[in-house]
Structures are given as C-alpha cells and as structure tokens.
PQR file of N, CA, C, O and H, with PARSE charges and radii, in Angstrom:
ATOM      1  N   UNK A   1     -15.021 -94.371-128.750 -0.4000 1.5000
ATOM      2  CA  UNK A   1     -14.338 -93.925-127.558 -0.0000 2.0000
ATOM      3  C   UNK A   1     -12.961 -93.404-127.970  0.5500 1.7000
ATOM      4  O   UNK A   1     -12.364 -93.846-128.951 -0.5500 1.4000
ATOM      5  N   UNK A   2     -12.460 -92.391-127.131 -0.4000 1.5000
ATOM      6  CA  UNK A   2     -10.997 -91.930-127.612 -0.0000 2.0000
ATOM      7  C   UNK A   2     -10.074 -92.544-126.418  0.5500 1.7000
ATOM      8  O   UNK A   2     -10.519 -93.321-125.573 -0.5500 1.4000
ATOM      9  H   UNK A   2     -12.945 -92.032-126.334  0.4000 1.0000
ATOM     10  N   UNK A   3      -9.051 -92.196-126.454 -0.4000 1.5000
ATOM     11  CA  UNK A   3      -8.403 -93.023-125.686 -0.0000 2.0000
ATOM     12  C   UNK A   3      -7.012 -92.542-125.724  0.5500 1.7000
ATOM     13  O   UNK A   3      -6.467 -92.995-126.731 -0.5500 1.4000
ATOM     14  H   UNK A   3      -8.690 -91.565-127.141  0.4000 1.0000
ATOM     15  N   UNK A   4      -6.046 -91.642-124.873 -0.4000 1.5000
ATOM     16  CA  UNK A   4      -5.218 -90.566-124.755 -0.0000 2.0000
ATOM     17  C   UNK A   4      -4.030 -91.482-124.156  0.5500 1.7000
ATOM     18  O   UNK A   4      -4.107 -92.106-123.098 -0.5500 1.4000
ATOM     19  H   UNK A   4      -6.488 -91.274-124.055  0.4000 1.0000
ATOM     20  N   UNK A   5      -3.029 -91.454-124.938 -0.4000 1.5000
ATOM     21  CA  UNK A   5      -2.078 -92.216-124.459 -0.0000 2.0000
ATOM     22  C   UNK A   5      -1.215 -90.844-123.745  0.5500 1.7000
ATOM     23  O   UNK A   5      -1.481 -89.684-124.061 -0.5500 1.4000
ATOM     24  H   UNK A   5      -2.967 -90.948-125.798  0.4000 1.0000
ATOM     25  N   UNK A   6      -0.187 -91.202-122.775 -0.4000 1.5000
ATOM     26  CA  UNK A   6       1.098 -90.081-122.903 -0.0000 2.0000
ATOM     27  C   UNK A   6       2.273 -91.255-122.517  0.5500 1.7000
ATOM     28  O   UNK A   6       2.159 -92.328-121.924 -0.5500 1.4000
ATOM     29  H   UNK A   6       0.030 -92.144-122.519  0.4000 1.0000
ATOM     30  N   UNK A   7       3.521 -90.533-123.152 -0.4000 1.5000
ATOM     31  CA  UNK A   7       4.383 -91.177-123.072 -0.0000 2.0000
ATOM     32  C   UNK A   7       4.449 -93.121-123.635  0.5500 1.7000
ATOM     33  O   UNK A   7       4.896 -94.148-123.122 -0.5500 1.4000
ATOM     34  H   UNK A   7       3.614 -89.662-123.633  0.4000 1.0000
ATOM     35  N   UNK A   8       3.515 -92.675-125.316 -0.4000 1.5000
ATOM     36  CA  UNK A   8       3.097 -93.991-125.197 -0.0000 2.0000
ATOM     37  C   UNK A   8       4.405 -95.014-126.086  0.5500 1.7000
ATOM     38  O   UNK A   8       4.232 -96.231-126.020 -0.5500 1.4000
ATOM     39  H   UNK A   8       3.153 -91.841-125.732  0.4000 1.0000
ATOM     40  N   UNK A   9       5.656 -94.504-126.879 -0.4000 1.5000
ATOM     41  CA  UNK A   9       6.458 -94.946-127.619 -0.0000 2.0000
ATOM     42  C   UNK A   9       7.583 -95.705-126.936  0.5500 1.7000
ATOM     43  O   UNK A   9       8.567 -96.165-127.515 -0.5500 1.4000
ATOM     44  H   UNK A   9       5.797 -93.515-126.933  0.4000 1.0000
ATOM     45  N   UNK A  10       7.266 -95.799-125.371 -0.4000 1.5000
ATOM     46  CA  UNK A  10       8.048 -96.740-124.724 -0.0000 2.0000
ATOM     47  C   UNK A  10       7.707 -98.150-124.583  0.5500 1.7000
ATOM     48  O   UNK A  10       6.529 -98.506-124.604 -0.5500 1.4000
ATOM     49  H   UNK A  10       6.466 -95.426-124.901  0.4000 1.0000
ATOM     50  N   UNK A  11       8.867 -99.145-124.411 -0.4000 1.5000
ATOM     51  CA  UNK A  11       8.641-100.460-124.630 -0.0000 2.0000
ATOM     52  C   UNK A  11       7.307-100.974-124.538  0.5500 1.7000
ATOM     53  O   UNK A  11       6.733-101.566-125.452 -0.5500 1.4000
ATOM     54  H   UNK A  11       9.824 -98.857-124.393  0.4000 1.0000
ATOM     55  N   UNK A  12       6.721-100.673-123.143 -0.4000 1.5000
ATOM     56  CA  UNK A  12       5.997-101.461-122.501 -0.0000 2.0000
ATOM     57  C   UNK A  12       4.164-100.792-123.194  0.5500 1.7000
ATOM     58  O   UNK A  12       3.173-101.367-123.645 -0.5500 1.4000
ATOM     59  H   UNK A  12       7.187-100.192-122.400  0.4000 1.0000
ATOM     60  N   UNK A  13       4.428 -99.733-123.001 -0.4000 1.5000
ATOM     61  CA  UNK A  13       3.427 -98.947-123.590 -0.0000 2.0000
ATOM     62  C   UNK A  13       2.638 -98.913-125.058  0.5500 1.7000
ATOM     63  O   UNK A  13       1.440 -98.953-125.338 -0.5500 1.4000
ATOM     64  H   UNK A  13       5.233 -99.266-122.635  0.4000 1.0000
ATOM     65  N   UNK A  14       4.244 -98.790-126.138 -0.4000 1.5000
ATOM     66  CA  UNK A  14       3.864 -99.209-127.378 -0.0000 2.0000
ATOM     67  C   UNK A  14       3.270-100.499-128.021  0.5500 1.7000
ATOM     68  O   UNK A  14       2.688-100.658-129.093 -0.5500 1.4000
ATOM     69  H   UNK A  14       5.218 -98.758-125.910  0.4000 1.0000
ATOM     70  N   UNK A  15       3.680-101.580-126.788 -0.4000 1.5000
ATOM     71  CA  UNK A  15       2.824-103.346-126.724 -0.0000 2.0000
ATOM     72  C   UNK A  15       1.368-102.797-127.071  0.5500 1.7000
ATOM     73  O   UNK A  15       0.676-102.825-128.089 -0.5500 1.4000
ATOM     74  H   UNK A  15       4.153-101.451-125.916  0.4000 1.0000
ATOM     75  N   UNK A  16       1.150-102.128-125.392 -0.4000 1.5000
ATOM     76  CA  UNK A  16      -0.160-101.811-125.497 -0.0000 2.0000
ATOM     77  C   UNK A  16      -1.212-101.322-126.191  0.5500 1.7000
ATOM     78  O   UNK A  16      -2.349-101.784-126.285 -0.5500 1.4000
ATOM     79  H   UNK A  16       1.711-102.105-124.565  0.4000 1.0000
ATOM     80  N   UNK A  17      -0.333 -99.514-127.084 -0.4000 1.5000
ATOM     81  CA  UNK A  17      -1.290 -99.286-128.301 -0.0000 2.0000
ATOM     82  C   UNK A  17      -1.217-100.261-129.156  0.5500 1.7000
ATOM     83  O   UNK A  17      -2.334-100.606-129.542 -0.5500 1.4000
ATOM     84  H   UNK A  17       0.591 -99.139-127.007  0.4000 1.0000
ATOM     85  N   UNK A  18      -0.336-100.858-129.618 -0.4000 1.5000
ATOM     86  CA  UNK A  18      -0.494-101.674-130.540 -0.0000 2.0000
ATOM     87  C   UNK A  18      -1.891-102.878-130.619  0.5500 1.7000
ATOM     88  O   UNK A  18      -2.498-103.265-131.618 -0.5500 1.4000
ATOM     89  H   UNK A  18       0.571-100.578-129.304  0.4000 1.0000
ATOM     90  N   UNK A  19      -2.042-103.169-129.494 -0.4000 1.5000
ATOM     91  CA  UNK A  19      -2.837-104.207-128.782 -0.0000 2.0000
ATOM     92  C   UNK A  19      -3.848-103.476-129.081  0.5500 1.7000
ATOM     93  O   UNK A  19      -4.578-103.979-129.935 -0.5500 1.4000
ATOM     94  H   UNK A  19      -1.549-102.854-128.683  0.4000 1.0000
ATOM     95  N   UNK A  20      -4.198-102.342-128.639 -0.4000 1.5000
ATOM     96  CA  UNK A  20      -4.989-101.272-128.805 -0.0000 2.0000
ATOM     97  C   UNK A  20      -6.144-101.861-129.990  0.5500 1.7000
ATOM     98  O   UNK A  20      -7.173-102.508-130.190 -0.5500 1.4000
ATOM     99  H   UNK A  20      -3.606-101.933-127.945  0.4000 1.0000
ATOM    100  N   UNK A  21      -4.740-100.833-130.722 -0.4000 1.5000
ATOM    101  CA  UNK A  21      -5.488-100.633-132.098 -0.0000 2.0000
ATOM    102  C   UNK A  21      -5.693-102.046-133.005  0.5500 1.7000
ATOM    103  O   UNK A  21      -6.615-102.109-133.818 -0.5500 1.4000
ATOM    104  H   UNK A  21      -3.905-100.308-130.560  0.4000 1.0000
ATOM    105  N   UNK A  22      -4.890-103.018-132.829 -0.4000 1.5000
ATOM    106  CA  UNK A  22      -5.165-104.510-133.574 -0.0000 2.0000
ATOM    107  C   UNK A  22      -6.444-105.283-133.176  0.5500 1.7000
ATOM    108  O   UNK A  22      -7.058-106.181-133.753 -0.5500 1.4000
ATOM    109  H   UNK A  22      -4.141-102.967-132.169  0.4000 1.0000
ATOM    110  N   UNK A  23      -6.622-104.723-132.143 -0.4000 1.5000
ATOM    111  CA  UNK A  23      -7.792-105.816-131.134 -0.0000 2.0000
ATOM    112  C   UNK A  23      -9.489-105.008-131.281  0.5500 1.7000
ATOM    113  O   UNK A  23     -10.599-105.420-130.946 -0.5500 1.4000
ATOM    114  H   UNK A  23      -6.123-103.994-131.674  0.4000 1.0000
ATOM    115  N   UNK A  24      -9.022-103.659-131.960 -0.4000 1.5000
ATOM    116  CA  UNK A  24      -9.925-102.550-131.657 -0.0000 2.0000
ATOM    117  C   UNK A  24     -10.415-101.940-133.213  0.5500 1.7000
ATOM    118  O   UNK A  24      -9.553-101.767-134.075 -0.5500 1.4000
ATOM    119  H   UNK A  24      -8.120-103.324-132.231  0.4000 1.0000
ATOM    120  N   UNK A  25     -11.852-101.636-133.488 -0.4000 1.5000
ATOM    121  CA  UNK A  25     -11.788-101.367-134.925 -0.0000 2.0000
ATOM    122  C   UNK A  25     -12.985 -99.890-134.595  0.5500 1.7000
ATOM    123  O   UNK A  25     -13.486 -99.313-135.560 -0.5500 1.4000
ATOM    124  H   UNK A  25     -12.552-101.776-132.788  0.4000 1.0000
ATOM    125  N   UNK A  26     -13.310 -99.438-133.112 -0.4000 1.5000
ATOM    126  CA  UNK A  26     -13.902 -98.111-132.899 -0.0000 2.0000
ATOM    127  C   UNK A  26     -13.062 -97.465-132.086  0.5500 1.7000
ATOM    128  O   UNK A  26     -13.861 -96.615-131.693 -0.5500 1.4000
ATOM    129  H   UNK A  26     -12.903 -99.907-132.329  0.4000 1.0000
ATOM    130  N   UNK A  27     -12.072 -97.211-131.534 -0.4000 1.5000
ATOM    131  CA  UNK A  27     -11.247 -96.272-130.349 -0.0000 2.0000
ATOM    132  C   UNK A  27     -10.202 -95.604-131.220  0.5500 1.7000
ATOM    133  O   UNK A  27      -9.241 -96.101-131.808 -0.5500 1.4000
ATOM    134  H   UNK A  27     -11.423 -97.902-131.853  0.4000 1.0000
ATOM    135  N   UNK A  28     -10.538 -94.623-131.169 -0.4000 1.5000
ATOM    136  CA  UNK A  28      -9.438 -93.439-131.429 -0.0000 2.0000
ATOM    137  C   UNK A  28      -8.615 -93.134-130.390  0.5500 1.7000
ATOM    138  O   UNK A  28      -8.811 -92.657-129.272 -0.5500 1.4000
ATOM    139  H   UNK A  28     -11.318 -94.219-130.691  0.4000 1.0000
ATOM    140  N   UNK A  29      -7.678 -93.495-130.968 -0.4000 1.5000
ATOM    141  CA  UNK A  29      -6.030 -93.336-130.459 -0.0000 2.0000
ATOM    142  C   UNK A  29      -5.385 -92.539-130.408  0.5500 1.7000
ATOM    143  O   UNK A  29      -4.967 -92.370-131.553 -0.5500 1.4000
ATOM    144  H   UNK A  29      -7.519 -93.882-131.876  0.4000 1.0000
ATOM    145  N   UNK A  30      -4.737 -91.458-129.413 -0.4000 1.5000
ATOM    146  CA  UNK A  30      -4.168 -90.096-129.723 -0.0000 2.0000
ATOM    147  C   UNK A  30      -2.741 -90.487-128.530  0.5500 1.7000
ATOM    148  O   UNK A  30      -2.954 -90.974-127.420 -0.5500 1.4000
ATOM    149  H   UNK A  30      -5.076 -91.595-128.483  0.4000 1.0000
ATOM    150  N   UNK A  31      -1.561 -90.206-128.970 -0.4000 1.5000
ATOM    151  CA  UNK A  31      -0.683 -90.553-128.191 -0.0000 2.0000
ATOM    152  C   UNK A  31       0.299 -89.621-127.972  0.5500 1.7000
ATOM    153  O   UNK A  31       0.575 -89.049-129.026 -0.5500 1.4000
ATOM    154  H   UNK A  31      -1.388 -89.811-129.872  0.4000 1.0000
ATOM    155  N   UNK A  32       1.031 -89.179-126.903 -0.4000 1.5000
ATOM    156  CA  UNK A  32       1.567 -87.845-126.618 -0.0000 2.0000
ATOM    157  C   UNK A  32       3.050 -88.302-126.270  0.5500 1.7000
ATOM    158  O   UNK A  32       3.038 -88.795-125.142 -0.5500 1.4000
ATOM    159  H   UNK A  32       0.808 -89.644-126.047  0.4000 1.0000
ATOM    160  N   UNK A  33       4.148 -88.316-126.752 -0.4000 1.5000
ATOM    161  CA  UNK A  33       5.194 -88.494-126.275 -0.0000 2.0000
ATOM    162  C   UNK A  33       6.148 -87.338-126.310  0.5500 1.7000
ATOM    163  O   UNK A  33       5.881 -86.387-127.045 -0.5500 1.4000
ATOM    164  H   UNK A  33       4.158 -87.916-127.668  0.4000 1.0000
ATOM    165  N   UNK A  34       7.801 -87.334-125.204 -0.4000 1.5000
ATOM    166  CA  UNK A  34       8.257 -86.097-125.289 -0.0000 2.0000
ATOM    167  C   UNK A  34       9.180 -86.739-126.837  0.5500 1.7000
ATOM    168  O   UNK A  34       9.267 -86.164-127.922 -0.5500 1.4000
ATOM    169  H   UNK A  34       8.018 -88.106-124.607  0.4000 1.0000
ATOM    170  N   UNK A  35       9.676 -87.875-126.500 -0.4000 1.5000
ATOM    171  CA  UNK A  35      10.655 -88.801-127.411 -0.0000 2.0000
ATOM    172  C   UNK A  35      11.939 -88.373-127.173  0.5500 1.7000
ATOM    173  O   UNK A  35      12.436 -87.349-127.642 -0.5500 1.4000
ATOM    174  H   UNK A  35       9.605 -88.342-125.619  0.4000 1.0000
ATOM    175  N   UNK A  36      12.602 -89.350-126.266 -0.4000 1.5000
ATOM    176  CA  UNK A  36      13.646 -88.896-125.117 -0.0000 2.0000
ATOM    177  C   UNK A  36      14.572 -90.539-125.709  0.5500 1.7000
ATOM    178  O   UNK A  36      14.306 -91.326-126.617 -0.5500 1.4000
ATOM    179  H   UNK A  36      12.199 -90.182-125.885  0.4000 1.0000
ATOM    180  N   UNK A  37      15.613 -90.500-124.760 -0.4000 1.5000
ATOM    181  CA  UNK A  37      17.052 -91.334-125.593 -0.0000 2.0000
ATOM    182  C   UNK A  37      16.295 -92.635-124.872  0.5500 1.7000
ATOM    183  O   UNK A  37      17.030 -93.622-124.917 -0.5500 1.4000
ATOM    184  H   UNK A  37      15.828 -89.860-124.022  0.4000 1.0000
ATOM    185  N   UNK A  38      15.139 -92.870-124.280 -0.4000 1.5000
ATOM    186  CA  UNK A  38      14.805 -94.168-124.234 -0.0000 2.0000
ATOM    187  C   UNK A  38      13.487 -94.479-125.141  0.5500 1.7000
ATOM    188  O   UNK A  38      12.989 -95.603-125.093 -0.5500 1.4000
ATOM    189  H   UNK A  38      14.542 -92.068-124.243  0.4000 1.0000
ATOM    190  N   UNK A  39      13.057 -93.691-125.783 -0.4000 1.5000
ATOM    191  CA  UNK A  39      12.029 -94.418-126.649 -0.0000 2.0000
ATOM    192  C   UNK A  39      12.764 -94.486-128.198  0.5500 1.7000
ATOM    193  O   UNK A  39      13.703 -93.847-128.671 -0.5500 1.4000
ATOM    194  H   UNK A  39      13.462 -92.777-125.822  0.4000 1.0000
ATOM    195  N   UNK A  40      11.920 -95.526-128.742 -0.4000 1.5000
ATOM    196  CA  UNK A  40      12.289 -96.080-130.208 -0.0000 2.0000
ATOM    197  C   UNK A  40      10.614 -95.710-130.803  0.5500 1.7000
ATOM    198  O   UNK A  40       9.730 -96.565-130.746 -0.5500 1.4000
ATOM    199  H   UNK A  40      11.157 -96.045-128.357  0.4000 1.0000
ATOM    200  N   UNK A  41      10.447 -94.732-131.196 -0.4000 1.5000
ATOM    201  CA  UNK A  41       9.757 -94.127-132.115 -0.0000 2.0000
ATOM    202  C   UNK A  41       9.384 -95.064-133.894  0.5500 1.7000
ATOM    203  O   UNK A  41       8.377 -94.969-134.595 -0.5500 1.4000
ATOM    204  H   UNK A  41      11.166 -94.038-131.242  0.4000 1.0000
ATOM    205  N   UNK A  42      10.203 -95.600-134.040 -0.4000 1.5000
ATOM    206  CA  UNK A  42      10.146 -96.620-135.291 -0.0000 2.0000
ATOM    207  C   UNK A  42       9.038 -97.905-134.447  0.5500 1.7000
ATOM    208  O   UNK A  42       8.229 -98.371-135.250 -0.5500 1.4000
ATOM    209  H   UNK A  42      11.022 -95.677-133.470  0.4000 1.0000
ATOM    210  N   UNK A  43       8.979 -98.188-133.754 -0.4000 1.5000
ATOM    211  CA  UNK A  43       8.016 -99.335-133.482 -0.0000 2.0000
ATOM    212  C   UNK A  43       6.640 -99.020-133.433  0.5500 1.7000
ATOM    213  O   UNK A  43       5.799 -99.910-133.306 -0.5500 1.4000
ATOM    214  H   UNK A  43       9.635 -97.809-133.101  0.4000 1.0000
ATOM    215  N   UNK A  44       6.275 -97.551-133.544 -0.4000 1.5000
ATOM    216  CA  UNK A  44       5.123 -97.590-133.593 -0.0000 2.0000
ATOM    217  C   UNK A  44       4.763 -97.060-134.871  0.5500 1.7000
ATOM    218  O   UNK A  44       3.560 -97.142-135.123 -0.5500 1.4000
ATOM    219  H   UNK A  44       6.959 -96.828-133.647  0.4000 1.0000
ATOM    220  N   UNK A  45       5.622 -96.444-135.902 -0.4000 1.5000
ATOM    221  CA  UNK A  45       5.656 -95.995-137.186 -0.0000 2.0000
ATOM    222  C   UNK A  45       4.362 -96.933-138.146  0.5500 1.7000
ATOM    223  O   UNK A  45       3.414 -96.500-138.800 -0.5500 1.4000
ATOM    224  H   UNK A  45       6.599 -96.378-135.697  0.4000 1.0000
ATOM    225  N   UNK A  46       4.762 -98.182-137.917 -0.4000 1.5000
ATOM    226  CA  UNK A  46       3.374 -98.707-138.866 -0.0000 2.0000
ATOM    227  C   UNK A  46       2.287 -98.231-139.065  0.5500 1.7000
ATOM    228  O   UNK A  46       1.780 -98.022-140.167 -0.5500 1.4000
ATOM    229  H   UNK A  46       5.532 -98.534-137.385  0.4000 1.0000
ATOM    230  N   UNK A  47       1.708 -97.958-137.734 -0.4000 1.5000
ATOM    231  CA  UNK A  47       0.506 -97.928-137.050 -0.0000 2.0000
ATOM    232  C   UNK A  47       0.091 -96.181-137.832  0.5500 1.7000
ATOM    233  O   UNK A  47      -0.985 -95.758-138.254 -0.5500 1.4000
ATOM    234  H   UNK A  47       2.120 -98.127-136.838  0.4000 1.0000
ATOM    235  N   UNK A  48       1.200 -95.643-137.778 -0.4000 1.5000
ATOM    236  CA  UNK A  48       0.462 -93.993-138.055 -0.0000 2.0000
ATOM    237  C   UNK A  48      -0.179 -94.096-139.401  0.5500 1.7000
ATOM    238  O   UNK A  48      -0.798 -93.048-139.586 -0.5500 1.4000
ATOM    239  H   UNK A  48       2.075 -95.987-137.436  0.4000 1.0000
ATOM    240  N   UNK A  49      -0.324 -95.059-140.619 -0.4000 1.5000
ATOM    241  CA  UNK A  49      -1.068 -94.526-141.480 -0.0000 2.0000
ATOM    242  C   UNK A  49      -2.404 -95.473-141.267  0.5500 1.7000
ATOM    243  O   UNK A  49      -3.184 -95.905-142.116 -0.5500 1.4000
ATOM    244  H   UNK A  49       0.178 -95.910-140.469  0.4000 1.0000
ATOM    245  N   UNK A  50      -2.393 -95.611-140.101 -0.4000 1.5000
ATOM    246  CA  UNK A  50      -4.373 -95.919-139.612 -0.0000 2.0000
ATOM    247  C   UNK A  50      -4.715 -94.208-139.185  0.5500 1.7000
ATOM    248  O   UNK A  50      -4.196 -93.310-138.523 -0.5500 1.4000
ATOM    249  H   UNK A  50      -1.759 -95.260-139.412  0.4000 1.0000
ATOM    250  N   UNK A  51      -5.782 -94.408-139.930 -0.4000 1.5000
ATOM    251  CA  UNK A  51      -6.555 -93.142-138.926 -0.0000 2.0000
ATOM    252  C   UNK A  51      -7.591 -93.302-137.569  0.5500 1.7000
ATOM    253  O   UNK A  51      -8.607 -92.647-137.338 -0.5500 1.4000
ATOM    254  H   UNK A  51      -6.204 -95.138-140.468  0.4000 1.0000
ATOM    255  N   UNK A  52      -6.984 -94.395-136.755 -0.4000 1.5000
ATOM    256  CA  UNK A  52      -7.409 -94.275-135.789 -0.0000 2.0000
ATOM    257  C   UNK A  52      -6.323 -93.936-134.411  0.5500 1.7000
ATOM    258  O   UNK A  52      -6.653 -93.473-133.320 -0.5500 1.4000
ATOM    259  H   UNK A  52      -6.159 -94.927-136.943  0.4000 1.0000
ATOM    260  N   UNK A  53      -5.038 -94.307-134.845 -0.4000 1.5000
ATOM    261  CA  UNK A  53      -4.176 -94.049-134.852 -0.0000 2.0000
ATOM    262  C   UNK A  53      -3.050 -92.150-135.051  0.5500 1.7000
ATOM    263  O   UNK A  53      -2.401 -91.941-136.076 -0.5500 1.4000
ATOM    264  H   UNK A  53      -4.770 -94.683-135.732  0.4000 1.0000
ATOM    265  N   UNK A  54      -3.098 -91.184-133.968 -0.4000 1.5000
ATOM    266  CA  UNK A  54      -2.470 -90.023-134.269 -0.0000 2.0000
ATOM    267  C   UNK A  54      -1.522 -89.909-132.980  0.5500 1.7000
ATOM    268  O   UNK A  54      -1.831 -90.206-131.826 -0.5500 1.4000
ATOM    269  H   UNK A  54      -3.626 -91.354-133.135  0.4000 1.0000
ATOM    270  N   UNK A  55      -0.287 -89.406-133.446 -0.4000 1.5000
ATOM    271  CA  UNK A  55       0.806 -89.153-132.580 -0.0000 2.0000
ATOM    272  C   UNK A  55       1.376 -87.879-132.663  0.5500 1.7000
ATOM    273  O   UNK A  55       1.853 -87.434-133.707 -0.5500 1.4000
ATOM    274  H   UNK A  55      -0.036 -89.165-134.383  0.4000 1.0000
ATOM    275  N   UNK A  56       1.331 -87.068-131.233 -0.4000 1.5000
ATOM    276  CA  UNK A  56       1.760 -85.887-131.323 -0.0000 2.0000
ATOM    277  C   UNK A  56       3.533 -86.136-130.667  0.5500 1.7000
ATOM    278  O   UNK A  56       4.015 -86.980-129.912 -0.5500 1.4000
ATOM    279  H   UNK A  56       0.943 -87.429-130.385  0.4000 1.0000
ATOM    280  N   UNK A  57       3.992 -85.193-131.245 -0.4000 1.5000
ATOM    281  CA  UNK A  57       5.507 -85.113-130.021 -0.0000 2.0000
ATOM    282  C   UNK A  57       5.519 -83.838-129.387  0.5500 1.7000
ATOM    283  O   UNK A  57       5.523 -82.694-129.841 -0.5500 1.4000
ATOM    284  H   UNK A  57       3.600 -84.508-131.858  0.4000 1.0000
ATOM    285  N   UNK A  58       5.525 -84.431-127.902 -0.4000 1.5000
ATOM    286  CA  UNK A  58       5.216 -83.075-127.176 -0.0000 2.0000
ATOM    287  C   UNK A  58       5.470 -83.769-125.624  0.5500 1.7000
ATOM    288  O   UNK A  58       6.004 -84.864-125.454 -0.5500 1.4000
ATOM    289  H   UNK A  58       5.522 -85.360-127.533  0.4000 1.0000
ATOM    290  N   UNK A  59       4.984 -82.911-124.584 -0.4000 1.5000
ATOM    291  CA  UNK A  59       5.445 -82.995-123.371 -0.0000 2.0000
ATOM    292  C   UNK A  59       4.220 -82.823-122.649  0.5500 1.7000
ATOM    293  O   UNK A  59       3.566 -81.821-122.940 -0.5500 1.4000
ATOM    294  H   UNK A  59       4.550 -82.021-124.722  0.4000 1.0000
ATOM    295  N   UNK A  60       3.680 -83.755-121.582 -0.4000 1.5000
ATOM    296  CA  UNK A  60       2.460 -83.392-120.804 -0.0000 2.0000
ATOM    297  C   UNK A  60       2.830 -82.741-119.548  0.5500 1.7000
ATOM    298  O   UNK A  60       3.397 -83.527-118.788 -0.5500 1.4000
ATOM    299  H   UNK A  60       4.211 -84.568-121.346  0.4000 1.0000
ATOM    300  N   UNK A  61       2.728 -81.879-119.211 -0.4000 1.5000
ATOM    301  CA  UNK A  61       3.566 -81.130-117.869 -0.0000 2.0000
ATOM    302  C   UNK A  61       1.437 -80.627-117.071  0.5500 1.7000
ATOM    303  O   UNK A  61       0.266 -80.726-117.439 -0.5500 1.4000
ATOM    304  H   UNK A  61       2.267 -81.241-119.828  0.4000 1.0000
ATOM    305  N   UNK A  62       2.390 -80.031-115.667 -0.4000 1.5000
ATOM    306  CA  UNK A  62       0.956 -79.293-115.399 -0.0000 2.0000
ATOM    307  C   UNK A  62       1.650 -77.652-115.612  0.5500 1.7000
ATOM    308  O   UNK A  62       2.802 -77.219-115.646 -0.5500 1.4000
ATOM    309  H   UNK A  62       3.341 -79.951-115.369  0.4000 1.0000
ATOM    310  N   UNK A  63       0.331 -77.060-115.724 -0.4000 1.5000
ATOM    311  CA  UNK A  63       0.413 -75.861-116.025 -0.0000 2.0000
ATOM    312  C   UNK A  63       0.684 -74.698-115.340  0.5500 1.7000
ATOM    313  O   UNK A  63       0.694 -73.620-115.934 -0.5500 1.4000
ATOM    314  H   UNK A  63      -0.605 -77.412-115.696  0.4000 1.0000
TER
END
C-alpha cells in the first residue's frame, strides 16, 4: 500500500510517519512538505535512507 503524507515534517505528523514506517515493513511512504519556519525537517532525516520512506519539498495547492 502507498500512503501520501502532505505537510508531514510537523510535530504531530512526523510522530506519525515515524510510527508509520517502524510499525510497518510493506507501505510506501511518500511525504510532501512546503518546509516553512514551523517545521524541523532534521526529525525525520533518519528515516530517508529507508526506501520505503521518500520526501519531496514542495507545496500541495489546487490547481
């Protein structure tokens, strides 16, 4: 299963992938953040050399 985070490098959020991916050994993880003066980007740094685990920096808007 894949599993599309956005805005996922905030406090409450990054718990969650983390939870995610520790608890989880089939879900691909894809996470979309803009990375703005309230996220801390280093807390989820571990996690990127899983390859289930990919983080884009970017912005989800509608079109």
């Amino acid at each position: 299963m894949n599993i599309l985070a956005t805005d996922g490098v905030g406090f409450t959020d990054s718990a969650l992938i983390q939870w995610i991916i520790h608890h989880t050994t089939h879900h691909q993880l894809i996470n979309i953040d803009k990375l703005t003066y309230a996220t801390n980007r280093q807390i989820l740094e571990p996690l990127e050399v899983q390859s289930l685990y990919t983080f884009y920096q970017g912005k989800v808007k509608r079109a």
